[in-house]
C-alpha positions in Angstrom: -9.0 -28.1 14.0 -7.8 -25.1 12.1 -8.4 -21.7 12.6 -10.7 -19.9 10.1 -9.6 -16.7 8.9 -11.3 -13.4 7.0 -9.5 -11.4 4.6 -11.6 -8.4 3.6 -10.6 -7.5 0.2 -8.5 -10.7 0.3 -9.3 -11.3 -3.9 -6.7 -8.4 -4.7 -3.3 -8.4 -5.5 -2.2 -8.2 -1.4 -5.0 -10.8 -0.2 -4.8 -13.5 -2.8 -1.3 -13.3 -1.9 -1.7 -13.5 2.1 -4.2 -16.2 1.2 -1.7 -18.1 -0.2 0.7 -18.1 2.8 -2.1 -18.4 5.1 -3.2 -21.4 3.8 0.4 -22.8 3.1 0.3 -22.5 7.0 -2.9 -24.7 7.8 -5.2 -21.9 7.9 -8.7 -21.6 6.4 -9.3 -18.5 4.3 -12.5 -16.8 3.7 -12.3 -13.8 1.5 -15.1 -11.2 1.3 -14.5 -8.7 -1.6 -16.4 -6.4 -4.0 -14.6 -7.4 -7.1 -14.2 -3.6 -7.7 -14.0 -3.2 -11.6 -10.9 -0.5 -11.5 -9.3 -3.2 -10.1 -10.6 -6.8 -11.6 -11.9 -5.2 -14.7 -15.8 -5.6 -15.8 -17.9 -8.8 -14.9 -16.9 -9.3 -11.8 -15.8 -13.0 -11.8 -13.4 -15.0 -9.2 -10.1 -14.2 -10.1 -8.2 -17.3 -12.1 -4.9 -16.4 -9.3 -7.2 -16.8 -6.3 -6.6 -21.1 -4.7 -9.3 -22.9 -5.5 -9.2 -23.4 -1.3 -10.5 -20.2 -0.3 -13.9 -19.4 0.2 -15.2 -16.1 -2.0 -18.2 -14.1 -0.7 -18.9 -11.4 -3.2 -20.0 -8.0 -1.7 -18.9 -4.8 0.2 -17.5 -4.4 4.2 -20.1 -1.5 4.2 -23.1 -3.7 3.7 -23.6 -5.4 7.3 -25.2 -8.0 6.3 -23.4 -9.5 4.1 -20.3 -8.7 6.6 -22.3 -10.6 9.4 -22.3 -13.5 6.9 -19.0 -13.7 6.5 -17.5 -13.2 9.7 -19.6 -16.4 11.4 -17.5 -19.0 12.4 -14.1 -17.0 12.0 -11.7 -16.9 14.4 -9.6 -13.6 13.1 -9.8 -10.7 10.6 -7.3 -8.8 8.5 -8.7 -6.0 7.3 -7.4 -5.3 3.8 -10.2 -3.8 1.8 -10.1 -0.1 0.8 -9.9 2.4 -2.3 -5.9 3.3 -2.7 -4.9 5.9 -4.6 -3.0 9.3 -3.2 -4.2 11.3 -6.4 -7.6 9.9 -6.9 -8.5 10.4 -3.2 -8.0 14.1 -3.8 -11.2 14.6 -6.2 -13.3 11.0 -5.2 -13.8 12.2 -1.6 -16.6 10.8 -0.9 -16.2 7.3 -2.6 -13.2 7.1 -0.3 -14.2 8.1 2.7 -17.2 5.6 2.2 -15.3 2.9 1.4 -12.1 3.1 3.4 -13.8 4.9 7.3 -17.2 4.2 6.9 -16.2 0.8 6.1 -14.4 0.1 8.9 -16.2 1.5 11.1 -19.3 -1.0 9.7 -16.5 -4.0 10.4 -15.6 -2.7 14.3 -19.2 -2.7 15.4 -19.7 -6.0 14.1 -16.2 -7.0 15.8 -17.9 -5.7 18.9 -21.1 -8.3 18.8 -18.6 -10.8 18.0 -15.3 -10.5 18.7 -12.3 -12.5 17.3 -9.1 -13.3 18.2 -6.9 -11.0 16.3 -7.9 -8.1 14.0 -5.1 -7.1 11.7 -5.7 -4.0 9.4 -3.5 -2.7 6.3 -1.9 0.5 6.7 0.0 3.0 4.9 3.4 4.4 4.6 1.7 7.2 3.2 0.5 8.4 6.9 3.8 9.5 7.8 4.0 12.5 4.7 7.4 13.0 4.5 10.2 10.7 6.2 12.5 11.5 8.7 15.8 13.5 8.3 19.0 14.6 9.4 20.3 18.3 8.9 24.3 18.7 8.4 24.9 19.1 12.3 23.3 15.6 12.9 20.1 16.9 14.0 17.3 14.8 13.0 14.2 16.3 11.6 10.8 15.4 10.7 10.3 16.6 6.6 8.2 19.4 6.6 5.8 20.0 3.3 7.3 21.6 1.1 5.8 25.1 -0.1 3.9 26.1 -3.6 6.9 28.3 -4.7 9.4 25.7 -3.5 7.8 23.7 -5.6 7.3 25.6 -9.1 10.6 27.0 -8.6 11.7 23.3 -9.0 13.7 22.8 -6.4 12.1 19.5 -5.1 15.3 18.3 -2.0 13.3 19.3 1.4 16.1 22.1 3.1 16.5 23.7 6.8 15.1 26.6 8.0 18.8 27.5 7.2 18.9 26.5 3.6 20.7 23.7 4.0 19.6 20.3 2.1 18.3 17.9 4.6 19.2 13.9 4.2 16.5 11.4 4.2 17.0 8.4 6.5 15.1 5.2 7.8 11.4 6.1 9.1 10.7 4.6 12.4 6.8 4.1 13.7 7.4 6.5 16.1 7.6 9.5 13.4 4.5 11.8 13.7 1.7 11.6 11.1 1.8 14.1 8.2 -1.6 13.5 6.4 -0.9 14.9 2.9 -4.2 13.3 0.8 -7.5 12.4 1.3 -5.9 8.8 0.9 -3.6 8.7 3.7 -6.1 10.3 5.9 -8.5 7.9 5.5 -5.6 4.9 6.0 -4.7 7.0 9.4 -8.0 6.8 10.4 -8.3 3.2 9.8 -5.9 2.1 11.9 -6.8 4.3 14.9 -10.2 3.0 14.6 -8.8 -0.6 14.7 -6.6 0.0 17.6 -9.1 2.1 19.5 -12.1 0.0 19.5 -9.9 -3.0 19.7 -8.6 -1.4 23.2 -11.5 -0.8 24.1 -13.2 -4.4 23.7 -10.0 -6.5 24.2 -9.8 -7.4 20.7 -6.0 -7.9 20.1 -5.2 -5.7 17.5 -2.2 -4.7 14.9 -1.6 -2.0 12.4 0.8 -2.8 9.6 2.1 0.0 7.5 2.8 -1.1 4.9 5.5 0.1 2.0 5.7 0.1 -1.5 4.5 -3.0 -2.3 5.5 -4.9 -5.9 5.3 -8.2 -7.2 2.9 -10.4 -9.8 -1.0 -9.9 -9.4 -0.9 -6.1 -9.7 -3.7 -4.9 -10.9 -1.8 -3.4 -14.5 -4.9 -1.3 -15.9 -5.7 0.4 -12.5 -3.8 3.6 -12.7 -4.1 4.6 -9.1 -1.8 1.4 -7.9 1.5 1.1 -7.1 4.1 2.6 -9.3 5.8 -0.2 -10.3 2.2 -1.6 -11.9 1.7 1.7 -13.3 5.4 2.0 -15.2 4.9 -1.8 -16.4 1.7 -0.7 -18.0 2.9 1.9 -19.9 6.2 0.0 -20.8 3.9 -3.1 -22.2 2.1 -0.5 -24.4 5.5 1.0 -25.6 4.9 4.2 -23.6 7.7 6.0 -21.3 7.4 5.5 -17.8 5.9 9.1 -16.6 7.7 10.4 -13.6 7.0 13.5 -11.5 9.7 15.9 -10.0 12.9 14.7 -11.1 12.7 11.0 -10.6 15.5 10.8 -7.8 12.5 10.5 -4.6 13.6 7.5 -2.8 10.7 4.9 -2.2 11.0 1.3 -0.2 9.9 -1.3 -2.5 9.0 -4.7 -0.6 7.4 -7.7 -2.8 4.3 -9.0 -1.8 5.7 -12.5 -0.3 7.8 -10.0 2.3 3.9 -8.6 3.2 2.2 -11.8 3.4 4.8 -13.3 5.4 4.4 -9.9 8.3 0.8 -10.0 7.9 1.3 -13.9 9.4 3.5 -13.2 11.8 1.6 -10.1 12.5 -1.3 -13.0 13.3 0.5 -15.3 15.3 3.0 -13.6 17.6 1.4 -12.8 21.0 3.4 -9.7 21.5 2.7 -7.2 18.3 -1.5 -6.6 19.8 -1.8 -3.7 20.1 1.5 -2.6 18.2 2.1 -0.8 15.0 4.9 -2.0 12.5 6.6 -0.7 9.6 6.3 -3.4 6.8 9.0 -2.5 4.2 12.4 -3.9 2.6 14.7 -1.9 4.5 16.1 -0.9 1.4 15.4 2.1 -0.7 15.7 3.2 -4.8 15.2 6.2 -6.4 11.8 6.4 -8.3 14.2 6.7 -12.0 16.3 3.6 -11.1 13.3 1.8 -10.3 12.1 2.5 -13.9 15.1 1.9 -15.5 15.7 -1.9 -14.4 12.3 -2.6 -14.9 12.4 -1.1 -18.7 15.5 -3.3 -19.0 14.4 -6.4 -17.6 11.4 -6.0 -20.4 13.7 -4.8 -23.2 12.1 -2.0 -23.6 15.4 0.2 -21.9 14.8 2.1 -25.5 11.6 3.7 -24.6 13.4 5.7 -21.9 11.1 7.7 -19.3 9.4 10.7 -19.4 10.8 12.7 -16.6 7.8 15.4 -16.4 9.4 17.9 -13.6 5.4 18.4 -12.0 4.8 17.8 -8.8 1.7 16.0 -8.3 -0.6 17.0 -5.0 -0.7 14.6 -2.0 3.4 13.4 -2.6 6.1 13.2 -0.6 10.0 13.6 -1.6 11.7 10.5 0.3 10.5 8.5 3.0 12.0 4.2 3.3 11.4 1.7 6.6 13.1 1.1 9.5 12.1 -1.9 9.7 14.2 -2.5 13.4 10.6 -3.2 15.3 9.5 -5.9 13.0 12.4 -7.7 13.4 12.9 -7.4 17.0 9.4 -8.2 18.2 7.6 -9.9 14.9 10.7 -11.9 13.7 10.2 -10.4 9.9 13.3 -10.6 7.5 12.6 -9.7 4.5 13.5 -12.7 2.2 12.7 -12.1 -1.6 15.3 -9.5 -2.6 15.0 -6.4 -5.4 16.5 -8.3 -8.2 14.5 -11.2 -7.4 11.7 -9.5 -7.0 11.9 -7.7 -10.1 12.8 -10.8 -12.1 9.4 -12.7 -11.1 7.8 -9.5 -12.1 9.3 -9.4 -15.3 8.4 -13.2 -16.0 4.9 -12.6 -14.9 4.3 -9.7 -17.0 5.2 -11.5 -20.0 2.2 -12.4 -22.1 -0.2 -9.7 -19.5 -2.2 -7.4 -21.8 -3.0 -3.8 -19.9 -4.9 -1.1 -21.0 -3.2 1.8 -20.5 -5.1 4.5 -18.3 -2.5 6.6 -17.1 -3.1 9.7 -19.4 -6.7 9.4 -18.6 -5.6 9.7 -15.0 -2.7 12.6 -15.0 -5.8 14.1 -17.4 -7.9 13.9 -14.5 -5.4 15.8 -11.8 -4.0 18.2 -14.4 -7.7 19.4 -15.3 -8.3 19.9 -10.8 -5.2 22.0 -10.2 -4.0 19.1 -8.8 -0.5 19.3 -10.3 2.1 22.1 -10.3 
């Protein structure tokens, strides 16, 4: 008999795709999701992407009943559902807080009464602030935030106490935590949660951090997602890619079929409970590259980019996986590669419409103070 398996939030652009290779593998998939409307638009209907094999339960982690319904008769959880968004985090406090702790916390006491197998929850690159970094004598540092004048001076590269500019490198899980937003606060939190209380009443547990993640799906009219989304948006409404600092921040971008496949393996190997793992590429691109061979691959290379020189509140210069403990104890190698990945994006974006919010949202930071 197969095993029955919960995705919380597992109608998004992540879960549908998770679903997919979960069910490609012989799973069942259940899905309970809110059908948010900044992310599925008004009306709240099943998404057309979502296999007509998995079974949709409409509603919210924080209502318990509706969680209790869903979780009878499953045999493990991943635990995808929560707001994202560094820079709406910063003035929506509240609604993520609700949606992202209080959340989980309804999930772990129900875990608790009923306990499952394996409970994987989604994590975030973004816990980790700045990545790690090595000064010219070799040294290896954790990056620091930078300061306020730093910053309106323009000078965005992350320097030594010395003055010296500092190189970003690969960011293993063993990097401390740098909480920079509400966002990747409440991300940190979830996965501490997950791994305490899963401890605590032998629920095998996994945290995966995961990366920039890219690929068809994305929600295009949401402007809080991931960058990618957000640049093909404003290239499908012939409108420049907006880019804060100077465009040369170095992100790892890994497409979703790399996530679904960890999430899996994060499911089936016996020794990753308990463990956390970078989910990334291993690769990394500047933020300006990444715009430019998108805007090509759409033929719209003649827009250009809007290179705004602001630093927006909450973000981080460079930070890109190591992606060494994966492999080792997961078995995860990255298969879909950037061109590739980009390609499918391309072809799947042909024929989207997308309304673009994006000045609504830079609107809505500028008008906080939450952009230098």
């Amino acid at each position: 008999m197969s095993k029955k398996i919960l995705i919380t939030g597992g109608a998004g652009f992540i879960g549908s795709h998770l679903a997919d290779e979960l069910l490609h593998h012989g799973y069942e998939v259940r899905v309970l999701d809110s059908l948010s409307p900044q992310v599925h638009g008004e009306g709240g209907r099943r998404p057309d992407y979502l296999d007509p094999e998995v079974e949709l339960r409409v509603g919210r982690v924080e209502d318990a009943n509706v969680l209790n319904a869903a979780l009878e008769g499953v045999d493990a959880v991943y635990h995808l559902a929560a707001k994202v968004g560094v820079g709406q985090s910063m003035y929506q406090i509240s609604d993520y807080t609700r949606a992202n702790n209080e959340a989980t916390a309804v999930l772990l006491e129900a875990l608790v009464q009923n306990p499952v197998e394996r409970l994987v929850v989604a994590s975030s690159m973004s816990i980790y602030g700045e990545g790690l970094y090595r000064d010219p004598t070799g040294t290896l540092r954790p990056g620091q935030a930078r300061g306020l004048k730093q910053l309106k001076a323009r000078e965005w590269e992350l320097r030594s106490p010395t003055g010296d500019t500092l190189q970003p490198i690969p960011t293993p899980e063993t990097k401390e935590p740098a909480l920079s937003s509400i966002y990747a606060l409440s991300k940190f939190d979830q996965e501490r949660m997950c791994l305490l209380v899963g401890k605590a009443y032998n629920i095998p547990t996994v945290a995966l951090r995961f990366f920039n993640v890219y690929g068809p799906r994305q929600a295009l009219s949401n402007p809080y997602t991931g960058v990618l989304a957000i640049f093909a948006s404003r290239l499908l409404n012939d409108l420049p890619p907006a880019i804060f600092e100077d465009g040369a921040q170095q992100r790892d971008f890994v497409n979703v079929r790399d996530i679904a496949q960890g999430c899996r393996l994060a499911l089936e190997v016996p020794g990753a409970a308990d463990q956390v793992f970078n989910i990334g590429s291993g690769q990394h691109f500047t933020v300006c590259e990444v715009a430019d061979r998108l805007s090509r691959l759409l033929d719209k290379e003649h827009i250009g980019a809007d290179i705004t020189q602001r630093y927006r509140v909450g973000d981080i210069r460079h930070c890109f996986a190591d992606i060494s403990r994966a492999r080792s104890v997961l078995g995860y190698a990255p298969k879909v590669s950037f061109e590739e990945g980009l390609e499918e994006l391309a072809g799947w974006l042909d024929g989207q419409i997308t309304i673009n919010r994006g000045d609504e949202a830079h609107h809505e930071l500028a008008s906080r103070g939450l952009t230098v």
